[in-house]
Structures are given as C-alpha cells and as structure tokens.
C-alpha beads as a LAMMPS data file, in Angstrom:
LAMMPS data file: protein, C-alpha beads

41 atoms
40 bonds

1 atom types
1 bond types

-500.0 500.0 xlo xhi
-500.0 500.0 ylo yhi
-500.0 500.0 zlo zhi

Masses

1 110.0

Atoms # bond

1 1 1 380.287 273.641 -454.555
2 1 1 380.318 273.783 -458.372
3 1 1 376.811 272.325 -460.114
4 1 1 378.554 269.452 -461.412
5 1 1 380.163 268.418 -457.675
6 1 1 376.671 268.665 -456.414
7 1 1 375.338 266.677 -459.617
8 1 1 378.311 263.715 -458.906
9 1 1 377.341 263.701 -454.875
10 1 1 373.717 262.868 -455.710
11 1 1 374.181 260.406 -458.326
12 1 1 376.961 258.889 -456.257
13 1 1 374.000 258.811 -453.117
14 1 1 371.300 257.803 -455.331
15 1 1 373.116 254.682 -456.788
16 1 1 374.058 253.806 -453.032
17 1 1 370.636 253.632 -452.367
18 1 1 369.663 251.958 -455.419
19 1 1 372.167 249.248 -454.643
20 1 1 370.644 248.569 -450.862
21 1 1 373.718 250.609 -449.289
22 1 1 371.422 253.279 -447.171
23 1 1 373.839 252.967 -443.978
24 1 1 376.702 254.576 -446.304
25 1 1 374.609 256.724 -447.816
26 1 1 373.252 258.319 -444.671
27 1 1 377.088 258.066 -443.577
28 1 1 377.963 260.505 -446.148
29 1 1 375.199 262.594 -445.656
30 1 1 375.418 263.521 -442.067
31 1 1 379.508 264.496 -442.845
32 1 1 378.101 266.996 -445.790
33 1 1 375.800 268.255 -443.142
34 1 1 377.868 268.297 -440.406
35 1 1 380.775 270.010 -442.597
36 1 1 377.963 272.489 -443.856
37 1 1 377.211 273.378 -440.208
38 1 1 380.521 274.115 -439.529
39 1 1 381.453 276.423 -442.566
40 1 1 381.085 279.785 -441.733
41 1 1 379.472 281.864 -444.510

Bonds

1 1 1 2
2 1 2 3
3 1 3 4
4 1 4 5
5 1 5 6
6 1 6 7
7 1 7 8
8 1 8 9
9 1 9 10
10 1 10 11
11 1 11 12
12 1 12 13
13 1 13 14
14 1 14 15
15 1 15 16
16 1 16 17
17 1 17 18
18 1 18 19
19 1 19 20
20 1 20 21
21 1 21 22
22 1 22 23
23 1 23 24
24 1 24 25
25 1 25 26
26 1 26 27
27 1 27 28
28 1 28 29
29 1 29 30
30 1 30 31
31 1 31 32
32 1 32 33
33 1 33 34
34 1 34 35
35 1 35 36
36 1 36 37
37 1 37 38
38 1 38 39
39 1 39 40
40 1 40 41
C-alpha cells in the first residue's frame, strides 16, 4: 500500500466517524484486517 492509499483509507475512516457512521467504519476495518491476515508476506 502506497502512502497516499493509506493517507485516503484514514481520512475516508476518520470522516466516517466524524459523521456518527462507526458501524461502517469498523466494517471496513475488520476487512483491511482480515485481508492483512490473509496476505502472505
């Protein structure tokens, strides 16, 4: 992941928590993890 993908995922999770949307935030946090988990380095 380039700096500036990880730079658009946060500010794309921080303003859906700013805007009261934790559910989808935590949503898209558990794929990253998940697909981070699965990626064999």
């Amino acid at each position: 992941m380039t700096r500036l993908e990880l730079l658009t995922l946060l500010y794309s999770l921080q303003a859906l928590l700013e805007s009261d949307k934790a559910d989808k935030a935590i949503e898209i946090i558990e794929k990253i993890i998940k697909e981070a988990e699965n990626t064999n380095i």
